[in-house]
N, C-alpha and C positions, 0 to 999 in steps of 0.2 A: 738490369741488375741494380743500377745505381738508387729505382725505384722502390724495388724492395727492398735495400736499406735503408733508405729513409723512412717508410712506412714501420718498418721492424723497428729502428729508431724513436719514431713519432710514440710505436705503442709502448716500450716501453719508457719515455717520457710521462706518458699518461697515467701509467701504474702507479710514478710515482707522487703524483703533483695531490692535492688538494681538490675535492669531488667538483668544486667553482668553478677553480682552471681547468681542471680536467674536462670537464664542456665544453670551456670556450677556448680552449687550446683546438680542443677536435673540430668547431665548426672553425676556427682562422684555418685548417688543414686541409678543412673542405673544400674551403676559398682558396686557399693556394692550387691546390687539385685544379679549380675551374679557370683559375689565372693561366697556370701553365698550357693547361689544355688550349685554352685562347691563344696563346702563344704560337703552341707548335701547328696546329688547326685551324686559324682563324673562320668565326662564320658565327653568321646575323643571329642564328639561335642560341648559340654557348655564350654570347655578350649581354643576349635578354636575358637567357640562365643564370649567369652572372647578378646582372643587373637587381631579378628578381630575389638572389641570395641575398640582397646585400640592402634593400630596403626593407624598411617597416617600423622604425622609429618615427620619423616625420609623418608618415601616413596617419599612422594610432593616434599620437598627439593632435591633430591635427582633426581626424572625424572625431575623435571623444571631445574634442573642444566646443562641437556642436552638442553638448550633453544634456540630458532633459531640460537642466535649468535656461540652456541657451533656447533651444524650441521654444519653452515656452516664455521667453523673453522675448525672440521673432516674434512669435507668434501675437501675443498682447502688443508689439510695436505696431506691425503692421495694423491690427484692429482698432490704434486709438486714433494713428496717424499717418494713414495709408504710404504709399510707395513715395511720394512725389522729393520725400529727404533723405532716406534712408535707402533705399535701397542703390543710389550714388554712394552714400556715407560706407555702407558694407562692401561696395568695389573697393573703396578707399582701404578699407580695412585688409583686404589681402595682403597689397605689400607690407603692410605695419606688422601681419603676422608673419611673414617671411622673415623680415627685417632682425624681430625679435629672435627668432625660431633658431634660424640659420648660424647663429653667435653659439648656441646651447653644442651644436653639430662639428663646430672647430674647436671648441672645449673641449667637451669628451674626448673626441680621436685626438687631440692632441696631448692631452692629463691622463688620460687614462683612467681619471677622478670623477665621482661624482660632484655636484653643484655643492653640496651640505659640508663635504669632505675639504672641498677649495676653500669655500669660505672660513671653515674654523682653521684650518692648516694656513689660511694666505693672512684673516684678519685675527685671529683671536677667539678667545672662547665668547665673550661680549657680544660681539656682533656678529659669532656662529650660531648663540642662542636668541638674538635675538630674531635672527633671519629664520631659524626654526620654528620659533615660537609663531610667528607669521604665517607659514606657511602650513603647521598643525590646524592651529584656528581657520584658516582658510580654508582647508580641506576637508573641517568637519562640515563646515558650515557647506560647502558645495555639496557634499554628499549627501546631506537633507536633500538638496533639490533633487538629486538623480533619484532619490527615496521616493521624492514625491510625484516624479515623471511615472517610477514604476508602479505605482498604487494605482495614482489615477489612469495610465494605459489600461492596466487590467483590473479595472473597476467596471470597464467596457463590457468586459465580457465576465462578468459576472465574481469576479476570485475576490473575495475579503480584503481587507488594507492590509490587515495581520497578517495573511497566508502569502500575498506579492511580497513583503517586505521581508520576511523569513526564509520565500525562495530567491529571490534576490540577493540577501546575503550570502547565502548558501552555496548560490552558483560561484559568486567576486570568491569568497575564501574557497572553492572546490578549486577556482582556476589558478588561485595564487597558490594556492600548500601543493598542490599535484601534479602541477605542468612544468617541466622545464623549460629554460627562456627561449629556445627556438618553436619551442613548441605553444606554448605560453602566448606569443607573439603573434603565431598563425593562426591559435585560435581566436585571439583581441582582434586580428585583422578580416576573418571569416563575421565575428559579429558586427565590427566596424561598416561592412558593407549594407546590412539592415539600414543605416541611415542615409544610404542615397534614397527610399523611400519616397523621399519628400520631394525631390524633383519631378518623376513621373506625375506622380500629385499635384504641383501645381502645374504642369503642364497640361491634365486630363481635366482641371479646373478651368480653364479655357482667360485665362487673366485679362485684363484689359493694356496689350502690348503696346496698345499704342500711350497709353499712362505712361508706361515704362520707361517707352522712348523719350519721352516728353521731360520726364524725370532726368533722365542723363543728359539733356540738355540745358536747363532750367536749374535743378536742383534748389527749390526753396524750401523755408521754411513754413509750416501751414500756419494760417493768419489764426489771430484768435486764440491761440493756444497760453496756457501758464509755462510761464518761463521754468520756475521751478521743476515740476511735474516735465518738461523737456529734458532739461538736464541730466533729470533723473536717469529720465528712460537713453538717454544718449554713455551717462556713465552704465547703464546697464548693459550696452551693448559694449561700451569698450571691456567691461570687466569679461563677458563670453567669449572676446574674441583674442586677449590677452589676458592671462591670469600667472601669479606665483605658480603653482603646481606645475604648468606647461615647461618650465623652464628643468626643475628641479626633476622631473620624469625624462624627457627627452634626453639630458644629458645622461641621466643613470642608466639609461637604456643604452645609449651610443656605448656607454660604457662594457653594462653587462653582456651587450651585444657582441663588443669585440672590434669594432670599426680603429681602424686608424689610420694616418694623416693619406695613406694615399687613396685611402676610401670619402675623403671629404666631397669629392665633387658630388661621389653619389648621394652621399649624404644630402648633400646641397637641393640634387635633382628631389629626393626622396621627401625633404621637406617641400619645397615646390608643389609638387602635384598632391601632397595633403593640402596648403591651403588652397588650392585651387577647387579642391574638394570642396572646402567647409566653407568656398563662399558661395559655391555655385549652391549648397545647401540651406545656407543661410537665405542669401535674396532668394530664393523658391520658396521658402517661409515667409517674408514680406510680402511679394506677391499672390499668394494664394489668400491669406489673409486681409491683407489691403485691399485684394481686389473682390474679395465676398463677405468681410467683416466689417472692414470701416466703412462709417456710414450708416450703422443700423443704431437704433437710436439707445444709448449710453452704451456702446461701443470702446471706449476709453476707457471705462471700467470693466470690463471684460473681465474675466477669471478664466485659463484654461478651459476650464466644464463646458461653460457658457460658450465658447470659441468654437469649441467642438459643435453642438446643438447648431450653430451658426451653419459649421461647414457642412452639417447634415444634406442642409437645403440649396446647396450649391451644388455644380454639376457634378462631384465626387460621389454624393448620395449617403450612402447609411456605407454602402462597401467601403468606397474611400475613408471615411472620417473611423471607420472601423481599424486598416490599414493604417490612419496617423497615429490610433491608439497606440498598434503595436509596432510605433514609428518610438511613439516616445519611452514604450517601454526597451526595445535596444539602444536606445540615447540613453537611460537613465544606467543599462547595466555597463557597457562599455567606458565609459568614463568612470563610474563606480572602479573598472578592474584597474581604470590608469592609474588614475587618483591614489588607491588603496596602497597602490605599489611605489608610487611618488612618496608616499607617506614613509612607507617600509625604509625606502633607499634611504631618506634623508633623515629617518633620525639612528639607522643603521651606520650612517657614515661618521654622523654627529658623536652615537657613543663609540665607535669602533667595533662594534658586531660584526659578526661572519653574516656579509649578507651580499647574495646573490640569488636568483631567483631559481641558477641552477643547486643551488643545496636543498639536501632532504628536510622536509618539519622536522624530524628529530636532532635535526645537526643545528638548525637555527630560528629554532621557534621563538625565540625573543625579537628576530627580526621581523618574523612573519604575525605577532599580536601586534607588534608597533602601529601597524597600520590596519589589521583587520577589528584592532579593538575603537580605534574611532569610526570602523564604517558602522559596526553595531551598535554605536550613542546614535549616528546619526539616523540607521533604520526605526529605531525607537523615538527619537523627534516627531521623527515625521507620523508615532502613532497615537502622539499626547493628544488629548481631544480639544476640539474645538481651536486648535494651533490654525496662526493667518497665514496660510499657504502661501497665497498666492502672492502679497505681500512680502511675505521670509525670500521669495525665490526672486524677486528684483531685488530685494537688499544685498543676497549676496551676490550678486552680480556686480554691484554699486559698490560692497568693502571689497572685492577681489581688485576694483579699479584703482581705492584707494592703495592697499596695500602694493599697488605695481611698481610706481617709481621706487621704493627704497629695493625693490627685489631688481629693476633694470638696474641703478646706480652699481649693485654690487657686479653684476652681469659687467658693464661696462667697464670698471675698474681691473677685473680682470682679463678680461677683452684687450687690454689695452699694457701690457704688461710683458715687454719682451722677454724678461726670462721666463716667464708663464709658454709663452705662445710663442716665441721665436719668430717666424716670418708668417707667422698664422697672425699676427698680432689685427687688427681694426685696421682699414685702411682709414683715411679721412671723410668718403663720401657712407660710410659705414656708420661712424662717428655722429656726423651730421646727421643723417637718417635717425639714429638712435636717440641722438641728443633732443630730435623735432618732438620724437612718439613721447619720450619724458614729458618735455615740456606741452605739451599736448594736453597727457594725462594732469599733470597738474593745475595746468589754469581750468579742465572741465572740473577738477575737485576743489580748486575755490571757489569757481561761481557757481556751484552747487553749494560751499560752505556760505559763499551772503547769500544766495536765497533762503536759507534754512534760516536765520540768523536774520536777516532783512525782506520777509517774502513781499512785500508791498513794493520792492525799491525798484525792480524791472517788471 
């Protein structure tokens, strides 16, 4: 009895709330349902049930992070400068993305706010717009690359630059205006899986493992190389594997999602095993590449195309390297869908628009051009002619690295803020971790800035 008033309760709450809440009221009810049920029942299935409700923020974030532009960032690292530095440096990289990730995950559940919304609400309009302004120009500039992941996948198989780049948009705004966010989410996470792709791949590539091994024990720098041109490609890899938008989605999501403080752990878990994902995907790109790319002669100049033609002739064949096309073309759409909606949240927060990913287009179509009007600058970029592709898609990897400390500083500022976060606050070894990756990214962006500035001095 007690049960049907609460449900009869539940539905008329529903009637009357806001179409937003009213979703994400009904999926925390669902959750309550599997909680209790867990309760009076305990068993190994209703906990995974559980478990599987309640993830897919960290997961999304986490495999779109690997988005075309990142592919073919592995992709050209591994061909200039084989395994023997990187592919240590990309182990490295998982906890840094955790580190970062996991801050975004006690935010949300515990604000209940998006990232865009804390910042103007905690600092000011100043440095709400200016952290917006950052994180727009970032996201267009990313979304060229996923533009130009998807061209060139399907350039493979015969489909026009114009015709990929048109269905491509098409799909990001069919999934953002039409899905609601539970749904919305299953399906970002159904495409998400397309990019484990790439492990099979370099596993059927048959790598030279014993490199590998040699590489995690050794970890050098390859002799001979421009310090400059290092750098580069090293701030390219940090901008793939932290960028603004990861921060600024992931939170809005926890949010739109509905997560709160006693769903952190999961959250925690859920971030987790996304970067576990994206690194186990990443180094399978350094290795499939290092181990059939670098080394053919101006290798280091590589371009995607070229890379590809490379892998033709290695043990994947014409089928594999066909397979990586359409590796890169779900890298380039899946982070297209994050992105697009990173955009949405954040400058939805920023003017105070009704925005949730469960309202209809007609109820908040200012939120939903916010973000789908820079994916289509960015599909038309990538169809201006004779534009330096391959070039544009390391640069922005190299400004998303630049722009990352002024977007962790604000991260951490609020991180750090007992009446923000109460006993969620930073612990010190959290701090520390945080405080290293900063400082990290900034000394790789000054000595990227003297070599630009000084290239003869190292």
């Amino acid at each position: 009895m007690a049960t049907e008033v609460q449900t009869k309760n539940i539905t008329n709450l529903l009637a009357s709330l806001p179409e937003d809440q009213r979703h994400r009221v009904a999926d925390r009810w669902r959750v309550h349902q599997q909680r209790e049920a867990l309760i009076q029942r305990p068993s190994f299935w209703k906990r995974l049930w559980l478990f599987l409700t309640l993830i897919g923020p960290g997961i999304l974030v986490m495999i779109a992070d690997n988005d075309a532009g990142g592919v073919i960032t592995y992709a050209q690292t591994g061909a200039a400068y084989g395994i023997g530095f990187f592919i240590p440096f990309l182990i490295l990289m998982v906890p840094v993305a955790y580190v970062v990730q996991e801050m975004t995950v006690r935010l949300g559940a515990v604000t209940h706010r998006g990232h865009a919304e804390m910042i103007w609400g905690r600092y000011g309009p100043f440095w709400g717009a200016f952290s917006l302004f950052d994180l727009v120009v970032a996201n267009i500039l990313t979304l060229v690359t996923e533009f130009i992941g998807i061209t060139i996948g399907m350039k493979m198989f015969g489909v026009p630059a114009v015709w990929s780049a048109l269905g491509g948009f098409l799909i990001v705004a069919g999934v953002l205006l039409f899905l609601r966010y539970h749904t919305w989410e299953r399906v970002a996470l159904w495409v998400a899986v397309g990019n484990l792709i790439f492990v099979p791949l370099a596993i059927a590539s048959h790598p030279h493992w014993g490199q590998v091994v040699r590489a995690l024990g050794s970890w050098h720098i390859p002799a001979g190389i421009a310090v400059s041109g290092f750098v580069y490609v090293i701030l390219a890899n940090l901008g793939t594997t932290i960028a603004p938008w990861m921060l600024f989605f992931q939170q809005s999501s926890v949010v739109d999602k509905g997560l709160t403080e006693k769903d952190i752990p999961i959250g925690q878990a859920d971030t987790a095993i996304g970067t576990i994902l994206m690194g186990l995907v990443a180094i399978a790109l350094v290795a499939l590449t290092g181990s059939w790319v670098y080394g053919l002669s101006g290798a280091g100049d590589f371009g995607i195309h070229r890379i590809m033609a490379a892998l033709a002739h290695s043990p994947i064949g014409s089928v594999g390297t066909a397979l990586f096309g359409l590796g890169l073309v779900e890298a380039g759409l899946i982070a297209a869908i994050a992105i697009t909606a990173s955009t949405s949240w954040a400058v939805g927060e920023a003017l105070k628009l009704p925005r949730s990913i469960n309202l209809r287009p007609q109820h908040a179509l200012p939120f939903y051009l916010s973000g789908l009007l820079g994916t289509a600058l960015a599909a038309l970029i990538v169809l201006l002619p004779h534009a330096p592709l391959g070039f544009l898609n390391l640069t922005v990897q190299v400004v998303a690295s630049i722009f990352m400390p002024a977007a962790m500083m604000f991260l951490l500022l609020l991180l750090n803020d007992p009446e923000i976060m109460g006993q969620h606050v930073n612990r010190p070894w959290q701090n520390m971790a945080a405080f290293s990756i900063v400082g990290l990214l900034m000394v790789a962006d000054g000595l990227y800035g003297f070599t630009v500035v000084f290239p003869h001095a190292l």
